[in-house]
N, C-alpha and C positions, 0 to 999 in steps of 0.2 A: 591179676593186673588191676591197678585203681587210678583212677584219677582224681586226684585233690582239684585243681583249678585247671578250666572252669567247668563251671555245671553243663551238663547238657541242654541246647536249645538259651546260651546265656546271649545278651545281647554287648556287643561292642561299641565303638567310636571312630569313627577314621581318626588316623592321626594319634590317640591316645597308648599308650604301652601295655601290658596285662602279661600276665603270670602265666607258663601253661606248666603243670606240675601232676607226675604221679608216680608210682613206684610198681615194682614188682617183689610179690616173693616168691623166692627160688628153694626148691627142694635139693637135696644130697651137695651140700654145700656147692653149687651152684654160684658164681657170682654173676651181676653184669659186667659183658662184655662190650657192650652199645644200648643208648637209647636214642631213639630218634621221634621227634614229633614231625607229621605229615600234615599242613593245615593248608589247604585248597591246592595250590600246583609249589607252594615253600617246601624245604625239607630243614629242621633245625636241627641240631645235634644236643643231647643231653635230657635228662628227665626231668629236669626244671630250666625250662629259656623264657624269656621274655619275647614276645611276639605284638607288634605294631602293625595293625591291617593298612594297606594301602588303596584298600580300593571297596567300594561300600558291596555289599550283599545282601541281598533280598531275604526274604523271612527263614529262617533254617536253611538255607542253601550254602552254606561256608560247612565244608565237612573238615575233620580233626580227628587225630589220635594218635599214641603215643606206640612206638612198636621198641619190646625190648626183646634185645638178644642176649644168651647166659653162656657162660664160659661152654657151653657141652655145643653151642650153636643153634637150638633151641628158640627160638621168634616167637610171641605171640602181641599180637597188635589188642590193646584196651578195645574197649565199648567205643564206637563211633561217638563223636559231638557235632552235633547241628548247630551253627552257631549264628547268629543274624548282626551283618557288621554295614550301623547307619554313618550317613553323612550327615547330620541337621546341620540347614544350610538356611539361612533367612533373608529376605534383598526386600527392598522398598520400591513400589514403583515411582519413577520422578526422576531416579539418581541420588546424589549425595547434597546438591544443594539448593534452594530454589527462594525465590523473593515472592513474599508474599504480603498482602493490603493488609494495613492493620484495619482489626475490627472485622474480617470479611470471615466465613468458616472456611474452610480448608479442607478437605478430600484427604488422607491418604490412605494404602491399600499396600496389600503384599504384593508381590509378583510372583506369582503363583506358578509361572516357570522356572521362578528361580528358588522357591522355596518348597524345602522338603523334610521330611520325616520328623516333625514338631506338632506337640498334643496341645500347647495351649503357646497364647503369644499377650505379652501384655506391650504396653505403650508406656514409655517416661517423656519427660517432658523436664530438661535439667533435673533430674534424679529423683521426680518425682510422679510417680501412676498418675496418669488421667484415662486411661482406658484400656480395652483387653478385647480379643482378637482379632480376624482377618483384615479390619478397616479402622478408619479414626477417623472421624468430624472434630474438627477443635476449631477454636478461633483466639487470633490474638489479640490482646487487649494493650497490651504496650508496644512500641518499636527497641526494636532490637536485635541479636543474635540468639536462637536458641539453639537447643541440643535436642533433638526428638529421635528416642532410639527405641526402636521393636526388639522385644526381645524374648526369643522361643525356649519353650524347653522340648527336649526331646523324648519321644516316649515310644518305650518305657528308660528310664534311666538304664546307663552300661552297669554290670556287673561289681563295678565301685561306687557306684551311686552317682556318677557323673550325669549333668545334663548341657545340653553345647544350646544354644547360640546365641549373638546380640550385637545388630550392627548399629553404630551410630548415624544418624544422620542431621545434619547442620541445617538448620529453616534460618532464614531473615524474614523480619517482617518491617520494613522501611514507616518513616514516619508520614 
């Protein structure tokens, strides 16, 4: 019994789709009869499905495996997978919009109850860095409408190299 995807101890995404794949070889021409993947309380059917986590899990606590059945009736379930499935989740504190003096510095910060499972965060400012992580001091120099958006990556990246998150959020700074 082998498991192609995914590795053991791989990390996920809420929300994102992934591959679960493996085969069996069978002795005295033996076919499969059934394969079933078991991944935390799911049951999927087949030896290659696609599996979308719905709900985050802590470090290696998502268990996994593949149990095939062969025409004689025969079962053996793969190597267990410990799989670790994040949420990165990023929020601003303040809300989504706020008026601010021109010319004065300005405060912002994560919300740290609302933010999770991200290794580093940088700062744009309409599409462009002005700073990197948990806080920002900026100051505006002109009046107008900006764009200031936090944006995390997650660590370690999922198993496809993905990494989640990046919210906008809308400053004015009146003249």
């Amino acid at each position: 019994m082998e498991v192609d995807e995914p590795e053991d101890r791989a990390t996920l995404l809420l929300g994102e789709s992934y591959t679960f794949s493996g085969d069996a070889i069978l002795s005295d021409n033996a076919t499969i009869k059934s394969a079933v993947w078991q991944i935390g309380t799911e049951t999927k059917t087949g030896a290659s499905i696609s599996y979308t986590p719905s709900k985050r899990y802590a470090s290696n606590s998502l268990l996994a495996y593949l149990r095939v059945t062969d025409s004689f009736n025969l079962a053996k379930n793969s190597a267990s997978l410990y799989l670790t499935v994040l949420d990165p989740a990023i929020a601003i504190q303040g809300g989504t919009e706020q008026t601010i003096s021109k010319g004065s510095s300005t405060s912002f910060a994560l919300d740290s109850k609302n933010t999770r499972d991200l290794s580093t965060v940088e700062w744009y400012l309409d599409s462009s860095l002005v700073g990197s992580g948990n806080s920002l001091s900026y100051s505006f120099d002109e009046s107008g409408t900006y764009s200031l958006t936090a944006k995390g990556e997650s660590t370690p990246p999922d198993i496809n190299g993905t990494t989640k998150k990046s919210l906008p959020i809308a400053r004015k700074s009146p003249s």
